[in-house]
C-alpha beads as a LAMMPS data file, in Angstrom:
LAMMPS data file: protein, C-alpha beads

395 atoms
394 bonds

1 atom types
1 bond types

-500.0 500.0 xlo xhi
-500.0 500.0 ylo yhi
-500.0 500.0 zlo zhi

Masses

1 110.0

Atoms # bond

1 1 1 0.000 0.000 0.000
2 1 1 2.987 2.491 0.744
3 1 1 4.537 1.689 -2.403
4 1 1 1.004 2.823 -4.657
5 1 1 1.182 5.999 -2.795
6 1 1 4.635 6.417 -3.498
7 1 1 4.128 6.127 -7.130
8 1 1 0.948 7.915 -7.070
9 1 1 2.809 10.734 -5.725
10 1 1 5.248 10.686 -8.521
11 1 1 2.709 10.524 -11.230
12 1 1 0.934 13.397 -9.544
13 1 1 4.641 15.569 -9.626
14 1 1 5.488 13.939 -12.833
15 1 1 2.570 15.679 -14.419
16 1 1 2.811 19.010 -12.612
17 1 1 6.835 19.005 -13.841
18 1 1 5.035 18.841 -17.471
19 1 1 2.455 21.177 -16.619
20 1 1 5.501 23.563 -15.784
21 1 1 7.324 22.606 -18.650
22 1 1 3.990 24.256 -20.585
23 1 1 3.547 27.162 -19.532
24 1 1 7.296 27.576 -19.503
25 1 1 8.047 26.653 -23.057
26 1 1 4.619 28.269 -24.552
27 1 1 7.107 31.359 -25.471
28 1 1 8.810 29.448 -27.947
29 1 1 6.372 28.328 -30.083
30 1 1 4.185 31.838 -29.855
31 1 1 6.003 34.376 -28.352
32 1 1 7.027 35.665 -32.066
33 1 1 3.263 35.594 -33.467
34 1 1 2.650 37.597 -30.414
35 1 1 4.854 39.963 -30.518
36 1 1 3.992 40.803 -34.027
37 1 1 0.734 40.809 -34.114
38 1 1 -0.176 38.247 -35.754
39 1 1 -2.204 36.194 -33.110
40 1 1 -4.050 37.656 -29.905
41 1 1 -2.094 36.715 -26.487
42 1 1 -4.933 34.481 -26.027
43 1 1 -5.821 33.342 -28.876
44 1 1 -1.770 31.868 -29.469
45 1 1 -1.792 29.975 -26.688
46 1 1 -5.148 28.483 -26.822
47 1 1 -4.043 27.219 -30.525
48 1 1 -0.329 26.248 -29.049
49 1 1 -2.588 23.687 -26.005
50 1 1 -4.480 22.559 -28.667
51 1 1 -1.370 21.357 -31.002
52 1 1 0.726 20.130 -27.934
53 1 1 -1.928 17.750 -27.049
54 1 1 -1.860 16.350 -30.507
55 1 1 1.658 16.523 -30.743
56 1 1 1.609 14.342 -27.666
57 1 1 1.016 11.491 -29.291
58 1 1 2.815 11.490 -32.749
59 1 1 6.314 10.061 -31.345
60 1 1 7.562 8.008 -28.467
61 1 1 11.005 7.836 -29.459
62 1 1 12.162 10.902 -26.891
63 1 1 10.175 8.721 -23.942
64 1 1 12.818 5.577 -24.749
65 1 1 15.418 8.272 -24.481
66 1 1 14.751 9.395 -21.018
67 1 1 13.809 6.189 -19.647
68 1 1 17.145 4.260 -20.848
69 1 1 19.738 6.429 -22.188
70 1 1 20.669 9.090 -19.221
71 1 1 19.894 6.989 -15.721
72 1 1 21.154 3.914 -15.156
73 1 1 19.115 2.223 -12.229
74 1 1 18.962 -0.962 -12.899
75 1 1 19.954 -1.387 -9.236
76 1 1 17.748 0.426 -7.746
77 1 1 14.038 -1.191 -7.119
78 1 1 10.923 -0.251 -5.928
79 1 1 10.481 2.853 -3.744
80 1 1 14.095 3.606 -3.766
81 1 1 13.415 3.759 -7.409
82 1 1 10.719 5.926 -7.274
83 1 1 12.382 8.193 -4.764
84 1 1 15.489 9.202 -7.272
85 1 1 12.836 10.041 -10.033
86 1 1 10.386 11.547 -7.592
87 1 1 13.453 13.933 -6.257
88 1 1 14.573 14.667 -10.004
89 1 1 11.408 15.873 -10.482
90 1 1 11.247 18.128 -7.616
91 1 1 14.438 19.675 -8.500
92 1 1 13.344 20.096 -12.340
93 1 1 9.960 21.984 -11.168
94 1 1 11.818 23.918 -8.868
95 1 1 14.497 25.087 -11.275
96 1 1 11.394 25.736 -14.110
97 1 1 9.755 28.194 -11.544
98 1 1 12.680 29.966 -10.433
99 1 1 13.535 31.058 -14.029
100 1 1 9.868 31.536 -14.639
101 1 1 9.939 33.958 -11.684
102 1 1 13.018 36.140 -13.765
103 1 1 11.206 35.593 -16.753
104 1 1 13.986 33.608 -18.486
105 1 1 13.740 31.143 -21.222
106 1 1 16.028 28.433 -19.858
107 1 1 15.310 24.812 -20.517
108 1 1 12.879 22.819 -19.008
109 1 1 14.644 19.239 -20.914
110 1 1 17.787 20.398 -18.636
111 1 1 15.650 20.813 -15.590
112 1 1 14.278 17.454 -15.846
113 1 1 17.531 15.996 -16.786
114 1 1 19.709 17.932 -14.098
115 1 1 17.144 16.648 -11.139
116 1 1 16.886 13.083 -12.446
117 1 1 21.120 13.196 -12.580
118 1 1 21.429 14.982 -9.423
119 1 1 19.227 12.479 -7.751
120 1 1 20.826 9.276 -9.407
121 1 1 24.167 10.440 -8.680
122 1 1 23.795 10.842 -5.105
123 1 1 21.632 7.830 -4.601
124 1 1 24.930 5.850 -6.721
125 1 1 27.641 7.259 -4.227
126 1 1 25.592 5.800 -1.174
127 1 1 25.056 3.233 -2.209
128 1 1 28.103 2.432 -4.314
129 1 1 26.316 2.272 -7.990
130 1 1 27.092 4.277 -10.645
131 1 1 23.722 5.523 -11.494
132 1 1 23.898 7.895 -14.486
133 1 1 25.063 7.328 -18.280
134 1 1 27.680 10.000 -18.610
135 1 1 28.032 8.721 -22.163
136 1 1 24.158 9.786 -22.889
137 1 1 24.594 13.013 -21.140
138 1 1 27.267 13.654 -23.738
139 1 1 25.810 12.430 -26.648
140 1 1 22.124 13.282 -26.030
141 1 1 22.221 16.190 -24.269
142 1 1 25.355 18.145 -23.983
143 1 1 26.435 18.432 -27.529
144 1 1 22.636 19.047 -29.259
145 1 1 22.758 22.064 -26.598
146 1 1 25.426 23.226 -27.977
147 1 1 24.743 22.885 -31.481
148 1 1 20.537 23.242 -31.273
149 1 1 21.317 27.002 -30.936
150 1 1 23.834 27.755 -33.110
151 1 1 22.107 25.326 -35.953
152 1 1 19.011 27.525 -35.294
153 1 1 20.779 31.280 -35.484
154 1 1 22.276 30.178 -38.648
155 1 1 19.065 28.690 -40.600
156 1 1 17.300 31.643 -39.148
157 1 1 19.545 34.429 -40.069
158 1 1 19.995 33.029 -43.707
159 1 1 16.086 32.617 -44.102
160 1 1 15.643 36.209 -42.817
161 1 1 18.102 37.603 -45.417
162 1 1 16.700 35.575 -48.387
163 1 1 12.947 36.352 -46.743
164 1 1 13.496 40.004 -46.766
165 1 1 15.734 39.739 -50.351
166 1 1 13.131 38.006 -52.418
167 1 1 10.370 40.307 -50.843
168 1 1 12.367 43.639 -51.170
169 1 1 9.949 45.053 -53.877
170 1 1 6.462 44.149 -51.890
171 1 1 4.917 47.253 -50.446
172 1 1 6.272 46.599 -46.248
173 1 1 2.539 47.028 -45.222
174 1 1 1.397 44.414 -48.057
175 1 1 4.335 42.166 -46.882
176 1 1 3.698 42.569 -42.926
177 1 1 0.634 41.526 -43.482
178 1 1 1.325 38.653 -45.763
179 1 1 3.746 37.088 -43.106
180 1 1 1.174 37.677 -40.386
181 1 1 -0.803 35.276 -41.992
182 1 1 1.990 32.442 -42.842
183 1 1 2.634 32.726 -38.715
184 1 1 -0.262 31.057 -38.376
185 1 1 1.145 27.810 -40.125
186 1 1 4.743 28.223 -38.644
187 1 1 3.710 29.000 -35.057
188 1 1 1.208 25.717 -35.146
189 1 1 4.030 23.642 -36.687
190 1 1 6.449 24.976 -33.362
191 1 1 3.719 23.898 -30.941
192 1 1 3.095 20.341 -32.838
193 1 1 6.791 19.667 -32.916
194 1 1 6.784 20.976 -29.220
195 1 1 4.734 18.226 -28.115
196 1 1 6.441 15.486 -29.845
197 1 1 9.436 16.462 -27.864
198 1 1 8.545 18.245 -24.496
199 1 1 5.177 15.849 -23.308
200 1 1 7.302 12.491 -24.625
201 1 1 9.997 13.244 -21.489
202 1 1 7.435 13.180 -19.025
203 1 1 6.001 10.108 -20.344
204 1 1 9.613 8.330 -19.722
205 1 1 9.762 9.644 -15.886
206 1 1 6.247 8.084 -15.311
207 1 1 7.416 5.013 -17.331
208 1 1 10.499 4.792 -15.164
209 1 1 8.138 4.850 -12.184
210 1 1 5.849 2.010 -12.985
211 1 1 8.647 0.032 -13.913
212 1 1 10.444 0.404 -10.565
213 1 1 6.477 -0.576 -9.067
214 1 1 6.235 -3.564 -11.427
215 1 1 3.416 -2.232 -13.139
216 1 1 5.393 -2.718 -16.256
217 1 1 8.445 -4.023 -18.132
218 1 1 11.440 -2.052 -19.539
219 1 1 10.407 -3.885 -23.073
220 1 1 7.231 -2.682 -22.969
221 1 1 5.037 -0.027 -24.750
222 1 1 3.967 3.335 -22.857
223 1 1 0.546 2.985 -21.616
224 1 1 -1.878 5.254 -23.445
225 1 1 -3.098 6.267 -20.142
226 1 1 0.605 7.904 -19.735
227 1 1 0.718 9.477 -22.834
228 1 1 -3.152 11.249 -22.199
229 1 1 -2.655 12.333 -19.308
230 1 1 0.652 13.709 -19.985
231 1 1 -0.717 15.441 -23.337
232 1 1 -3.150 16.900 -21.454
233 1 1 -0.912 18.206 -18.455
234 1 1 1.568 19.898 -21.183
235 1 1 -1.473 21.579 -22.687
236 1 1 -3.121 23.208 -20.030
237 1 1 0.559 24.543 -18.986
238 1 1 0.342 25.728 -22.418
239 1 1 -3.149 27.561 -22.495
240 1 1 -2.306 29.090 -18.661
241 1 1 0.514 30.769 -20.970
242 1 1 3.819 31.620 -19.335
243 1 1 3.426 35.174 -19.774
244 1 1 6.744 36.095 -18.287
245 1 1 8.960 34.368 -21.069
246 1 1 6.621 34.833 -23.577
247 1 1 7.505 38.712 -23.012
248 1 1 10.872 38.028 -22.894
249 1 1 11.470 35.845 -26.304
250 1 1 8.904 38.422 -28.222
251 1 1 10.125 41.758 -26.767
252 1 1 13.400 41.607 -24.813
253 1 1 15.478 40.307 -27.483
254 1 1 14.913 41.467 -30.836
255 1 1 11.883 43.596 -31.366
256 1 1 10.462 41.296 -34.699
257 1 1 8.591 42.388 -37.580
258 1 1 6.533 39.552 -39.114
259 1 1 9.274 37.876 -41.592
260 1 1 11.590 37.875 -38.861
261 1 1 8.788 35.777 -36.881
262 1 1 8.064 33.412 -39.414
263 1 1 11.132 32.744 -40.084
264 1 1 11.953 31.905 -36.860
265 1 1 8.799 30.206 -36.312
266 1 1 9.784 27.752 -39.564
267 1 1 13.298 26.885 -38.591
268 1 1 12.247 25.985 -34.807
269 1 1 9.956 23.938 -36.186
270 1 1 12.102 21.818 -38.534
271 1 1 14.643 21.438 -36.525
272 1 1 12.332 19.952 -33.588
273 1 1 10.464 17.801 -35.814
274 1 1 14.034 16.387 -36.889
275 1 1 15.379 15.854 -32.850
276 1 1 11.799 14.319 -32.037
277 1 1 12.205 11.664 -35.085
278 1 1 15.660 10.902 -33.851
279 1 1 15.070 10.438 -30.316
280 1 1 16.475 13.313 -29.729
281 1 1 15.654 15.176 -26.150
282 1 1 16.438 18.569 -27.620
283 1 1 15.627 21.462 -25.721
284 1 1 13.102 23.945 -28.012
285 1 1 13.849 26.804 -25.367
286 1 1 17.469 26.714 -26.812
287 1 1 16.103 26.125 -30.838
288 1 1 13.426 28.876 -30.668
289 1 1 16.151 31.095 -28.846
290 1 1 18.750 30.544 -31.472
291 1 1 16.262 31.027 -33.909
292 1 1 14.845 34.600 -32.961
293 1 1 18.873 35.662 -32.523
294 1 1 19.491 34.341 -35.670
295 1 1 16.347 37.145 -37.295
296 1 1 18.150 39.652 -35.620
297 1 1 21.322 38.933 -37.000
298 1 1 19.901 38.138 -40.462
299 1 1 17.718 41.624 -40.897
300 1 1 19.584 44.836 -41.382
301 1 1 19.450 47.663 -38.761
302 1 1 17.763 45.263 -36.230
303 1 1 19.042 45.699 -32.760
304 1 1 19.802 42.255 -30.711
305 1 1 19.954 42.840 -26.624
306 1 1 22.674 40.926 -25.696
307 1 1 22.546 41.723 -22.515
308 1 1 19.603 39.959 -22.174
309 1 1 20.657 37.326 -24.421
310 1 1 24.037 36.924 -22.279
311 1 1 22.009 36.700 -18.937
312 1 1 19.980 33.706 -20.441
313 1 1 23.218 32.159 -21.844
314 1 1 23.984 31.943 -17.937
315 1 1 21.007 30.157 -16.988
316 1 1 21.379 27.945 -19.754
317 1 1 24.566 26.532 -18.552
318 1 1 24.011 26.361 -14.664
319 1 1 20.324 25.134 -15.329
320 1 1 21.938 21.302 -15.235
321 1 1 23.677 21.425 -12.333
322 1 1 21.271 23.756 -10.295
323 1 1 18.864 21.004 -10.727
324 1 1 21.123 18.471 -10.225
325 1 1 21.810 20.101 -6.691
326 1 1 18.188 20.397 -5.888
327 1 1 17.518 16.887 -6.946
328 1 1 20.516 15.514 -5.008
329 1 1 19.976 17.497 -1.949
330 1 1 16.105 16.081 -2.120
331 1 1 17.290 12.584 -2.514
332 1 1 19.604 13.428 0.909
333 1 1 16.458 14.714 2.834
334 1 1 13.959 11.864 1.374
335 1 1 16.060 9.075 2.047
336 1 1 17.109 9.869 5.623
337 1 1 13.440 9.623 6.644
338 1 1 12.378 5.695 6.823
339 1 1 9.742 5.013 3.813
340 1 1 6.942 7.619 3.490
341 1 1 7.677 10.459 5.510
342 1 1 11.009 11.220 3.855
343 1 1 8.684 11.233 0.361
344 1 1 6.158 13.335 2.159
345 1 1 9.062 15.933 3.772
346 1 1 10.243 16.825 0.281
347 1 1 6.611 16.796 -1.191
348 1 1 6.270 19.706 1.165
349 1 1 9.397 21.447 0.571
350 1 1 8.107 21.772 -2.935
351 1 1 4.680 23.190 -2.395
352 1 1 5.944 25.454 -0.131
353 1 1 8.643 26.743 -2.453
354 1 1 6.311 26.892 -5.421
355 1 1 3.974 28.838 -3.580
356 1 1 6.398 31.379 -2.386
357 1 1 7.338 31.829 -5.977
358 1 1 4.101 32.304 -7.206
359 1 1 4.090 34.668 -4.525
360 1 1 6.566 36.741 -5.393
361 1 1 5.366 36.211 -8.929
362 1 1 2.261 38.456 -8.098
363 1 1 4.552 41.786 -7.073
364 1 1 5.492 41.645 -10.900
365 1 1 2.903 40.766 -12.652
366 1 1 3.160 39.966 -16.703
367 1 1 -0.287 38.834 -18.452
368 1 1 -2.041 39.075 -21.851
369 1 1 -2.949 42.774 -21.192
370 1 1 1.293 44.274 -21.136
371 1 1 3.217 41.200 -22.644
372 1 1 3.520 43.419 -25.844
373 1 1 4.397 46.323 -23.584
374 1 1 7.733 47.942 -25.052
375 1 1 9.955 46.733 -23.128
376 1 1 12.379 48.117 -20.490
377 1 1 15.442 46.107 -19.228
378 1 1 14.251 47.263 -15.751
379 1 1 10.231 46.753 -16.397
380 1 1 7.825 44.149 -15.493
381 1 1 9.984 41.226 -16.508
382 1 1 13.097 41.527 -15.112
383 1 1 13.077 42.504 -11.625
384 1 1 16.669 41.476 -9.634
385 1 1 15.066 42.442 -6.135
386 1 1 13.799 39.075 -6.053
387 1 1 17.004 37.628 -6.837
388 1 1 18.996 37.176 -3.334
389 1 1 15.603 35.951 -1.777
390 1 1 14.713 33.405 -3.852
391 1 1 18.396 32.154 -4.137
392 1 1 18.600 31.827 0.159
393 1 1 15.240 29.780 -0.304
394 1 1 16.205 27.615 -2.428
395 1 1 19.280 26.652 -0.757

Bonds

1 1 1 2
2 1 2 3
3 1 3 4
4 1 4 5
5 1 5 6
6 1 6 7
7 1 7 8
8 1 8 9
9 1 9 10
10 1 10 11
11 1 11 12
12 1 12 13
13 1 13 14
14 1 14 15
15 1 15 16
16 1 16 17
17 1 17 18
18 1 18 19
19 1 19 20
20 1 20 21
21 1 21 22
22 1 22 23
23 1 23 24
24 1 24 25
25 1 25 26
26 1 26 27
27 1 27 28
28 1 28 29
29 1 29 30
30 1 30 31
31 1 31 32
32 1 32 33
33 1 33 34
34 1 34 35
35 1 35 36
36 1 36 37
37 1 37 38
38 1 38 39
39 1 39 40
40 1 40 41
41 1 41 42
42 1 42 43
43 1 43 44
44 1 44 45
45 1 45 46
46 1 46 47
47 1 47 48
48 1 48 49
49 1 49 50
50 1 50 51
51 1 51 52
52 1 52 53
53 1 53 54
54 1 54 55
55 1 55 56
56 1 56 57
57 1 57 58
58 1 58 59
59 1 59 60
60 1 60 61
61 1 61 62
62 1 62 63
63 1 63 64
64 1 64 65
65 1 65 66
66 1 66 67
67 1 67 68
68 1 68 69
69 1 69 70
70 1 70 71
71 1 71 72
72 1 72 73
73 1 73 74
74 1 74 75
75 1 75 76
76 1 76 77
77 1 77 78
78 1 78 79
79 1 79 80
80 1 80 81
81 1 81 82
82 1 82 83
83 1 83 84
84 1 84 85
85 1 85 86
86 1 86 87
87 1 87 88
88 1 88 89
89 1 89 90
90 1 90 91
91 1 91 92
92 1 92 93
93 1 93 94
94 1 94 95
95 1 95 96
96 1 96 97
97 1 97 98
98 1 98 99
99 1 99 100
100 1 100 101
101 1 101 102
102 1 102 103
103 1 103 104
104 1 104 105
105 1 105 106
106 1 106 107
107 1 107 108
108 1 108 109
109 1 109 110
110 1 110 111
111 1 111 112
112 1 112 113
113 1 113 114
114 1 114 115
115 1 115 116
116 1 116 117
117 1 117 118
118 1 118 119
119 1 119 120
120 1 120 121
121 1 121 122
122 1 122 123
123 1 123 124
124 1 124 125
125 1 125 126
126 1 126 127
127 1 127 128
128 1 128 129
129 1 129 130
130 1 130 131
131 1 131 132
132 1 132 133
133 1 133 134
134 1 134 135
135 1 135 136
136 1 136 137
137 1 137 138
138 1 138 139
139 1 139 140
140 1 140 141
141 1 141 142
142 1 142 143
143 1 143 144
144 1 144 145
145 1 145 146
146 1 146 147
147 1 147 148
148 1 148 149
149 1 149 150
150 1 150 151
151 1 151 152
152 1 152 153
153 1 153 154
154 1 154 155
155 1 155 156
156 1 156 157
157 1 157 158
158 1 158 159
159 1 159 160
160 1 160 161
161 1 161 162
162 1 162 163
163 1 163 164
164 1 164 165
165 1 165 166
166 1 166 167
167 1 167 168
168 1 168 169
169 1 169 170
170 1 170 171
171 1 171 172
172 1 172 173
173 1 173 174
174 1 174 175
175 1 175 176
176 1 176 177
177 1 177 178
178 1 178 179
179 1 179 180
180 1 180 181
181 1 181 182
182 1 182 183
183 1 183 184
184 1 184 185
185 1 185 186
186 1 186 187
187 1 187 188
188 1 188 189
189 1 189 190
190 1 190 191
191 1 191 192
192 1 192 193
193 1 193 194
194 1 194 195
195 1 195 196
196 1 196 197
197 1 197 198
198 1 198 199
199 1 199 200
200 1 200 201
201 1 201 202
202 1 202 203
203 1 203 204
204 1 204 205
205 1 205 206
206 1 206 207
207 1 207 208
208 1 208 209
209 1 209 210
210 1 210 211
211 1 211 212
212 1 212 213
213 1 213 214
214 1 214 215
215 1 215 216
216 1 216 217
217 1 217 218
218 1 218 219
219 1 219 220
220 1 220 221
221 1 221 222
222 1 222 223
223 1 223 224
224 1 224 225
225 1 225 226
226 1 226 227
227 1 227 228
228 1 228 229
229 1 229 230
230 1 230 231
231 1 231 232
232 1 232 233
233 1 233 234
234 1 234 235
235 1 235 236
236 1 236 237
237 1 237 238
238 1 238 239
239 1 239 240
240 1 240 241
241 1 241 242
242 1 242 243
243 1 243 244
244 1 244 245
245 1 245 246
246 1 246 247
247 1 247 248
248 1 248 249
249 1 249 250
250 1 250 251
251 1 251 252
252 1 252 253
253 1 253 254
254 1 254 255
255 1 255 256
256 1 256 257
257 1 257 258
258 1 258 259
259 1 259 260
260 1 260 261
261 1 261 262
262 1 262 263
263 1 263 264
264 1 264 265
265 1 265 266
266 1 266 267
267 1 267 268
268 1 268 269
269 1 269 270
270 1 270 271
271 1 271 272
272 1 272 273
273 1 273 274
274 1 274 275
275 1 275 276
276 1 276 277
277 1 277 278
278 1 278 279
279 1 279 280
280 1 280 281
281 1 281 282
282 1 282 283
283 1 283 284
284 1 284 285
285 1 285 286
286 1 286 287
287 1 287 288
288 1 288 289
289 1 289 290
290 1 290 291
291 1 291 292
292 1 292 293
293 1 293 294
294 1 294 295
295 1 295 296
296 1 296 297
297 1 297 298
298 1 298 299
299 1 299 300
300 1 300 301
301 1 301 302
302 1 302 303
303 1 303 304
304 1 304 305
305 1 305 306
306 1 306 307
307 1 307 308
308 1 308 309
309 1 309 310
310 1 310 311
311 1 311 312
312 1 312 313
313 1 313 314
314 1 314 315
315 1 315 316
316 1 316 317
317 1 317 318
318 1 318 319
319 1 319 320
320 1 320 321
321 1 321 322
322 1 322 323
323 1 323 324
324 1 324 325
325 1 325 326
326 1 326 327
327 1 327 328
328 1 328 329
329 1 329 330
330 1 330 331
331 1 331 332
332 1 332 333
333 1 333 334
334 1 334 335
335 1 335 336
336 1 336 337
337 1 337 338
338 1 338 339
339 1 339 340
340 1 340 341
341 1 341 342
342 1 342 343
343 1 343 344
344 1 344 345
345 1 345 346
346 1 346 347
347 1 347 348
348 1 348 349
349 1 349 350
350 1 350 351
351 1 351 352
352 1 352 353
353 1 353 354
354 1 354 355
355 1 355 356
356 1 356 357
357 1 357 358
358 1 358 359
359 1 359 360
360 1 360 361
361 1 361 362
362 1 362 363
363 1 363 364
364 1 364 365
365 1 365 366
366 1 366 367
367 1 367 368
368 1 368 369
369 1 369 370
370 1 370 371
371 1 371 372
372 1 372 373
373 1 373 374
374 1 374 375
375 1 375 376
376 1 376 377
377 1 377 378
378 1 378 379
379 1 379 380
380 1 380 381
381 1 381 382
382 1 382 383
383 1 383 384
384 1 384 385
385 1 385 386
386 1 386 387
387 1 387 388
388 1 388 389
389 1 389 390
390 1 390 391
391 1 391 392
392 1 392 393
393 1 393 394
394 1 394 395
């Protein structure tokens, strides 16, 4: 009976990690087609739930990924199982709302993957195991983040030169208006290709859980009841709308006419759609980042922040580890606690950070009504007062 509740708790934080990771990621698919004009706040991110969820189910291959190519725990049984995924997730939501809070675009895929590492690694030391794949780290997750962006600048930038080249005699009104329209295909391919990738790692946490309860084999197929419910968590993160880093990818960076968004909006999209069919967990904060640099840098006379752009490049490469902490440091508290009340301990440390987050969330509010504000590097996204505070709670 302890065990079920055990892995009924994970399931439960399993699916609030993906409803984090939508409302986190929602910028990338239409923070562009907002911030051009081209779709109503609302409106975007009701379309962008809608395509996750069917996106959900078009691919699997991502799911295998997570579940057999980054953790290695085939030592580890039963509720000590389901404790090192239970504490990855904790540190992956935790990590998702902090930079949510500063209204930065970092990656939820790292999150996830930092918590489940962080958590696997310590649980290996104790116990003598070596409990994570370095090798997959490398391969499937360290080098695409390195070369997701850089791909995506590059097909960006030259599809905003030959985009703005081929159309240099169209009228700019006719032509704005022209592109508005073709965001409305580009920014629904993002979200599809969003859900083949983003709801599929989810699916391989849960998967990892029922294994470790027996429920199923490592051979086997994900339950459909996995994949729902996890389509459906990703997409009403999506339609909440993570108003904070949609402001940030449509406004902070490069203010975007409509070729620059579609643009954007198309290489995201293919390059996605390529990581999802390769099994590829690729992290479409980092793609639809590259991509929106990469209009900037491909339009003439367009300013890029980079600032801003170096600030996020931080939280890119400490999002790993910080959730690797957070997940190892929950694995420390959960296991020295005999059976449920260590799960239970950390189950609370996480509501209670979350809702002193969302908390502080509410002194800085960013919704449909000013996420096309213009934007100031001191205005209702970025506000470092909350900074120290949030860092001493965490810790």
């Amino acid at each position: 009976m302890e065990e079920l509740f055990v892995l009924l708790l994970v399931v439960v934080t399993a699916l609030a990690f993906d409803f984090t990771n939508g409302f986190h990621d929602t910028g990338n698919a239409m923070a562009t087609s907002i911030a051009t004009g081209a779709l109503r706040p609302k409106a975007a991110v009701a379309l962008s739930a809608v395509l996750n969820l069917v996106g959900a189910f078009l691919s699997i291959e991502v799911a295998k990924t997570v579940g057999g190519d980054v953790v290695d725990l085939n030592q580890a049984q039963g509720e000590e199982l389901m404790l090192i995924v239970f504490c990855g997730l904790v540190g992956a939501i935790i990590w998702n709302l902090v930079t949510w809070l500063f209204g930065l675009p970092s990656s939820s895929s790292h999150a996830l993957f930092g918590g489940l590492v962080g958590s696997a690694f310590v649980w290996g030391i104790v116990n003598g195991a070596n409990g994570v794949v370095w090798a997959g780290i490398v391969g499937k997750v360290l080098i695409p983040a390195v070369l997701s962006p850089l791909i995506a600048a590059l097909i960006a930038g030259v599809g905003t030169v030959l985009v703005y080249r081929i159309t240099a005699r169209v009228p700019a009104e006719k032509s704005e208006r022209g592109f508005r329209w073709g965001q409305l295909g580009s920014a629904s391919l993002v979200s599809l290709a969003h859900g083949t990738n983003d709801a599929q790692k989810t699916m391989g946490v849960i998967f990892l859980a029922l294994i470790a309860y027996g429920a199923v084999n490592p051979e086997d197929d994900v339950p459909f009841w996995v994949k729902l419910t996890c389509a459906l968590a990703i997409a009403l993160g999506t339609y909440l709308g993570g108003w904070r880093i949609i402001r940030t990818l449509g406004k902070g960076l490069v203010e975007l006419s409509a070729p620059q968004g579609m643009a954007a909006e198309t290489s995201s999209a293919a390059i996605i759609l390529t990581s999802s069919h390769l099994g590829l967990p690729l992290s479409t904060t980092h793609v639809a980042t590259g991509s929106i640099l990469g209009t900037g840098l491909g339009r003439k006379g367009a300013e890029v922040r980079w600032k801003l752009a170096g600030r996020m490049g931080i939280a890119w490469i400490i999002t790993l580890p910080a959730a690797a902490a957070v997940g190892g440091v929950c694995w420390w508290i959960g296991s020295a606690f005999p059976g449920l009340i260590g799960v239970l301990i950390v189950f609370a440390l996480l509501i209670g950070l979350s809702g002193y987050m969302y908390w502080r969330s509410t002194h800085n509010e960013v919704s449909h009504h000013n996420v096309n504000d213009d934007w100031k590097d001191d205005g209702v996204t970025v506000d470092t007062s909350n900074v120290t505070s949030v860092v001493k709670v965490v810790r």
